[in-house]
KOLPA-448106 format. One record per residue (C-alpha): residue in one letter; x negated, y negated, z negated; residue number from 1. Coordinates in steps of 0.02 Angstrom, whole numbers, m for minus. Example, Ala and Ser with C-alpha at 12.3 -4.5 7.8 and 13.67 -1.06 7.14 Angstrom:
2
ATOM   residu        x        y        z   num
ATOM        A     m615      225     m390     1
ATOM        S     m684       53     m357     2
% end
This chain:
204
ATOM   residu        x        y        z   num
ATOM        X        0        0        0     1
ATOM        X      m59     m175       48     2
ATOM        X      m97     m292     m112     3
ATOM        X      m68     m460     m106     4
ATOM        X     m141     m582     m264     5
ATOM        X      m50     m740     m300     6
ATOM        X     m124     m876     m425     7
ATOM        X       18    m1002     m478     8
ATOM        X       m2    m1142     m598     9
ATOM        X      176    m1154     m645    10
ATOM        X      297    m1030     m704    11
ATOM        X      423    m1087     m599    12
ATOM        X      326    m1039     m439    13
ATOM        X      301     m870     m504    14
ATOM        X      494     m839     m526    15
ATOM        X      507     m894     m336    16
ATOM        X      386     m791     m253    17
ATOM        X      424     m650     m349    18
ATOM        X      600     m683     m280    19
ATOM        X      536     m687      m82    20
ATOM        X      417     m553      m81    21
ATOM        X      545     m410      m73    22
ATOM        X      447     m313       58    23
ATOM        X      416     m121       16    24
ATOM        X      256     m106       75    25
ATOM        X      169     m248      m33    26
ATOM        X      121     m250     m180    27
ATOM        X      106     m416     m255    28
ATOM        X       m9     m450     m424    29
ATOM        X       73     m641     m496    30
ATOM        X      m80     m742     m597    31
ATOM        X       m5     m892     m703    32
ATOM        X     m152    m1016     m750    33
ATOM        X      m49    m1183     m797    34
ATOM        X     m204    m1254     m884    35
ATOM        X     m285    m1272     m710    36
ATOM        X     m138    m1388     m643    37
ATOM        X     m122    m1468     m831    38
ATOM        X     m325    m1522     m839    39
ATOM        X     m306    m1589     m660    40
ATOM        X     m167    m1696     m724    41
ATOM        X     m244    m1753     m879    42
ATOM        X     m393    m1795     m767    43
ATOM        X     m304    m1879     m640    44
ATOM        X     m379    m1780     m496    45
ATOM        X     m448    m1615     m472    46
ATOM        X     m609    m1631     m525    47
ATOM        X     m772    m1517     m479    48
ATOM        X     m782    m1426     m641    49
ATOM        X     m606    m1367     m608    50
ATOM        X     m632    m1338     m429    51
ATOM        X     m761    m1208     m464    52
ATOM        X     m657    m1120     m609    53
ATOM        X     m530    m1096     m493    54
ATOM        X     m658    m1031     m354    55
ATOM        X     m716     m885     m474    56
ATOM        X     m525     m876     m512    57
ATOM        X     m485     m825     m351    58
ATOM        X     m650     m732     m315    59
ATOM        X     m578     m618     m444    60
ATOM        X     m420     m591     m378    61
ATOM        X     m498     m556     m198    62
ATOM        X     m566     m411     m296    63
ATOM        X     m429     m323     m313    64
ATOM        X     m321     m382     m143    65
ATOM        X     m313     m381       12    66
ATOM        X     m251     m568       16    67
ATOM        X     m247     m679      m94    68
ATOM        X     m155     m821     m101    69
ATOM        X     m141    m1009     m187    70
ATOM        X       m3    m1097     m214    71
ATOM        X      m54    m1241     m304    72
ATOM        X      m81    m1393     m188    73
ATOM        X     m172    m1479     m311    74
ATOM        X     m301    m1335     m327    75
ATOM        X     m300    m1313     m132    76
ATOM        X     m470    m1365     m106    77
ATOM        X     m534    m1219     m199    78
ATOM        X     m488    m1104      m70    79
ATOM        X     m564    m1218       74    80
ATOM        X     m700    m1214      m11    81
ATOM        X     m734    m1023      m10    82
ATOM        X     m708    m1015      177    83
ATOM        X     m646     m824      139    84
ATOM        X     m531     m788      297    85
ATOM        X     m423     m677      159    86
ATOM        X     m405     m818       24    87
ATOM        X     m256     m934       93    88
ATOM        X     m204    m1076       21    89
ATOM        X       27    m1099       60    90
ATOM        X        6    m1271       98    91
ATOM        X     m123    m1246      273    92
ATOM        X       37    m1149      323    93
ATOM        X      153    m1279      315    94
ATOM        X       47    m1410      366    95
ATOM        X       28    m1293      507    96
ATOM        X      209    m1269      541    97
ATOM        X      264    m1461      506    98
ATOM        X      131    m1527      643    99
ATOM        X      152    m1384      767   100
ATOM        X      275    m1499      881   101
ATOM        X      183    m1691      860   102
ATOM        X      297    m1808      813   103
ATOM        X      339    m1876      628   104
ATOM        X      300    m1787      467   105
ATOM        X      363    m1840      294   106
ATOM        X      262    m1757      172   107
ATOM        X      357    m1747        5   108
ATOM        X      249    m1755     m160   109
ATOM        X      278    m1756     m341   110
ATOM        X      106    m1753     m447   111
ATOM        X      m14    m1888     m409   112
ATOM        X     m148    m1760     m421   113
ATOM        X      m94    m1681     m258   114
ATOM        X      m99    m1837     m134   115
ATOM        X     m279    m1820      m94   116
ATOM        X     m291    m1665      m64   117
ATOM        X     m117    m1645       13   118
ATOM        X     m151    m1817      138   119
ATOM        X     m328    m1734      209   120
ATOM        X     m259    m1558      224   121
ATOM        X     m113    m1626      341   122
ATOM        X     m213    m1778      420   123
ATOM        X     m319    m1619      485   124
ATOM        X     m174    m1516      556   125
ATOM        X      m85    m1670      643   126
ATOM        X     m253    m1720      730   127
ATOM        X     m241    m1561      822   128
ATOM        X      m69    m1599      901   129
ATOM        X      m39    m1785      897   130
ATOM        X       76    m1779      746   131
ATOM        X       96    m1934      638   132
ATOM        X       86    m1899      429   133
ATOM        X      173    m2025      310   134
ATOM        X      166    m1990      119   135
ATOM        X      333    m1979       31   136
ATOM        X      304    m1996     m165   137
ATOM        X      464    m1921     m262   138
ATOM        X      430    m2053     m395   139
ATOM        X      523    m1997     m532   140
ATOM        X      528    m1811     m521   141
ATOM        X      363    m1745     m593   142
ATOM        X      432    m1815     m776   143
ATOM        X      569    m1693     m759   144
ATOM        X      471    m1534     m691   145
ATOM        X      363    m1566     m837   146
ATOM        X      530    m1578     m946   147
ATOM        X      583    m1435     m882   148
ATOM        X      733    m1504     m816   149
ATOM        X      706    m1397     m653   150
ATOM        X      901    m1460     m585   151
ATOM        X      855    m1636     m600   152
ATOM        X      669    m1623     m536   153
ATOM        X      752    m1538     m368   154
ATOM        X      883    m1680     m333   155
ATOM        X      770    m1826     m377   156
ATOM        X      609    m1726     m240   157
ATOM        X      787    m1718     m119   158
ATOM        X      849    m1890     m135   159
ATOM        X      659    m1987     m106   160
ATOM        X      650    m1846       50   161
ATOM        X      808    m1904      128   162
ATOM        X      749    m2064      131   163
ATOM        X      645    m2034      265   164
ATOM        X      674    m2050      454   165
ATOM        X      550    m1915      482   166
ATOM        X      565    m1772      601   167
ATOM        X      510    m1658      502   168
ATOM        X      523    m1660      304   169
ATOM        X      368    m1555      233   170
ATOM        X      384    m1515       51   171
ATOM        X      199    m1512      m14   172
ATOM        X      210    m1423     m180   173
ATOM        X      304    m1249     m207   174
ATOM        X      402    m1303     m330   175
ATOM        X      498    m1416     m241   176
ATOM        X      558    m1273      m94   177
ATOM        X      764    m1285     m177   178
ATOM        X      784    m1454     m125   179
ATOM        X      767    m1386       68   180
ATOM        X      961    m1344       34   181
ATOM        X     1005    m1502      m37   182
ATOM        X      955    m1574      132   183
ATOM        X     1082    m1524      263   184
ATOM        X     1065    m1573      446   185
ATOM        X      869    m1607      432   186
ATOM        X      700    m1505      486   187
ATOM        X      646    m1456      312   188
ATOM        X      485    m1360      273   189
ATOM        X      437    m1284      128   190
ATOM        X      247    m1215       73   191
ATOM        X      318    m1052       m9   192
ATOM        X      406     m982      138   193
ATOM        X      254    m1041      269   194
ATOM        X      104     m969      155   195
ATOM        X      182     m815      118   196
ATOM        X      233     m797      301   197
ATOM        X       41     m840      359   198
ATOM        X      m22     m704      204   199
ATOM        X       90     m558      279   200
ATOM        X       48     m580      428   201
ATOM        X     m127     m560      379   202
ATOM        X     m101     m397      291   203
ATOM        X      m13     m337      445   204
% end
């Protein structure tokens, strides 16, 4: 049977891939580390220290998989960094998908940890095809992620997102892949369904 490694830095994105990955034939090992994502934030970006912890973090998990997989986009630099073909990080995969056809983007974040990372990753993708990347912050939604008020975090990442005139909505961190529904009659992305798309495919 195929293994697949996941590292998460939120509960919450656990629960949701556990959810999707419902194929037979994979068998998927779920790694919380929430003190990665909380450091970053307490930092205010992802510093070098905590790049290279989560390197050897995911180094550990290749191990043992035959993909592994990172769906933190704050952290996403880690797995750049190792240049492993097997190591995938969900948000390439969306930024993938979301450019694939030029035109606008709207990339949707919540932490301000995230927008560095998150702006280079997709300013890279949308070179290759023409596509132009604005920033969305969801201003007042990482206070209620962080208060657990998961209900309130989704509407407040879907009401900043439908803000946009955008072609394409992207929504940059896992967490936020519920308010795709709350978003009817738009081209919504989310990184959980493109990663873990772009990681079975790799296993097949």
């Amino acid at each position: 049977m195929k293994k697949i490694a996941l590292l998460h830095t939120a509960q919450v994105n656990n629960d949701l891939f556990r959810q999707m990955i419902i194929d037979g034939s994979v068998d998927g090992t779920h790694v919380v580390r929430d003190d990665l994502l909380s450091r970053a934030v307490a930092a205010g970006v992802f510093t070098p220290e905590l790049n290279l912890e989560t390197q050897d973090v995911l180094r550990g998990l290749a191990e043992g998989a035959d993909v592994v997989l990172l769906t933190c986009s704050t952290l996403g630099p880690a797995a750049d960094a190792l240049g492993a073909p097997n190591i995938l990080r969900v948000d390439r995969a969306l930024a993938e998908c979301a450019v694939k056809g030029g035109g606008s983007v709207a990339v949707v974040v919540a932490v301000e940890t995230t927008v560095t990372p998150t702006k280079a990753l997709f300013d890279e993708e949308a070179a290759k095809t023409g596509a132009q990347i604005e920033m969305v912050m969801a201003e007042n939604a990482w206070p209620l992620f962080q208060a657990g008020d998961m209900d309130g975090y989704i509407t407040s990442v879907a009401k900043c997102a439908a803000n946009t005139k955008a072609d394409v909505i992207a929504l940059a961190q896992a967490s936020m892949a519920p308010a795709a529904k709350l978003l009817p009659g738009r081209k919504v992305l989310s990184s959980p369904e493109a990663g873990l798309a772009a990681a079975l495919a790799l296993l097949a």
